[in-house]
C-alpha positions in Angstrom: -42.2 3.7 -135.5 -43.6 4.2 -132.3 -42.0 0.4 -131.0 -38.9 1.6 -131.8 -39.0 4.6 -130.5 -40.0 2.9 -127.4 -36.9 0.8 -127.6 -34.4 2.9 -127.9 -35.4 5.1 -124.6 -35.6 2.0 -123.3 -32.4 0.9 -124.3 -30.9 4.1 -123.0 -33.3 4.0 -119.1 -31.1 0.5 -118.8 -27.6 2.1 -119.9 -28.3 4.4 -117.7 -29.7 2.6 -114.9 -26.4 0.3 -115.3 -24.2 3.1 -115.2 -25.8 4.4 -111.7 -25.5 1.3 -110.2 -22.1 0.3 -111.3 -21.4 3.8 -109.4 -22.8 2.7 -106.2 -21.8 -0.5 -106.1 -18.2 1.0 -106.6 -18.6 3.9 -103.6 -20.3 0.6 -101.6 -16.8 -1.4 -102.2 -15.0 2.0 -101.2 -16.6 2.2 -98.0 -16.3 -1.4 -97.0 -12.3 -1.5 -98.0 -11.9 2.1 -95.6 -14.2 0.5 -92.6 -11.8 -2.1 -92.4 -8.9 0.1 -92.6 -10.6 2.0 -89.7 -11.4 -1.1 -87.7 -7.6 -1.9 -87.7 -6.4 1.4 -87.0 -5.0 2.1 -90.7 -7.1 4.7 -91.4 -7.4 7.7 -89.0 -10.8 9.2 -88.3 -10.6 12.3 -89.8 -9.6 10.3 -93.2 -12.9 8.1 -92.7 -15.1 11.0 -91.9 -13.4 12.9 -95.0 -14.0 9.6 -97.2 -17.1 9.5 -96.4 -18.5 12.9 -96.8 -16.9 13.0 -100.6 -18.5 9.8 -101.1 -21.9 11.3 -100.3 -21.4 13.8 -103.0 -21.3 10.8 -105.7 -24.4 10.8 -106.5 -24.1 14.4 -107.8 -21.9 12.7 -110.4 -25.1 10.8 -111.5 -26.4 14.3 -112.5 -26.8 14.8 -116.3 -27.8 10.7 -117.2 -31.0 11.0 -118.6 -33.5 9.9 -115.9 -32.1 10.6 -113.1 
């Protein structure tokens, strides 16, 4: 009982992990796209500095998955 038990929360630790990471892996893509934009003069500054602070708030988001 105790193997299985041990399973499962593992089983769930690597959900979740996988879940975090697809998360930063997506803000990481966002932030590469909007440099380039702000290399080229598509985006303005204000946008990137804006982008960027929401994007630091992502990892709230990650709030409620068990383990982290």
């Amino acid at each position: 009982m105790e193997d299985w038990n041990a399973n499962t929360l593992k089983t769930a630790h690597v959900q979740n992990r996988n879940i975090v990471v697809r998360k930063l892996n997506e803000q990481e893509s966002i932030m590469s796209q909007a440099r380039k934009l702000f290399v080229v003069g598509a985006l303005k500054p204000d946008d990137y500095s804006n982008l960027k602070g929401s994007l630091k708030l992502m990892p709230n988001a990650c709030e409620g998955i068990a383990g982290y």
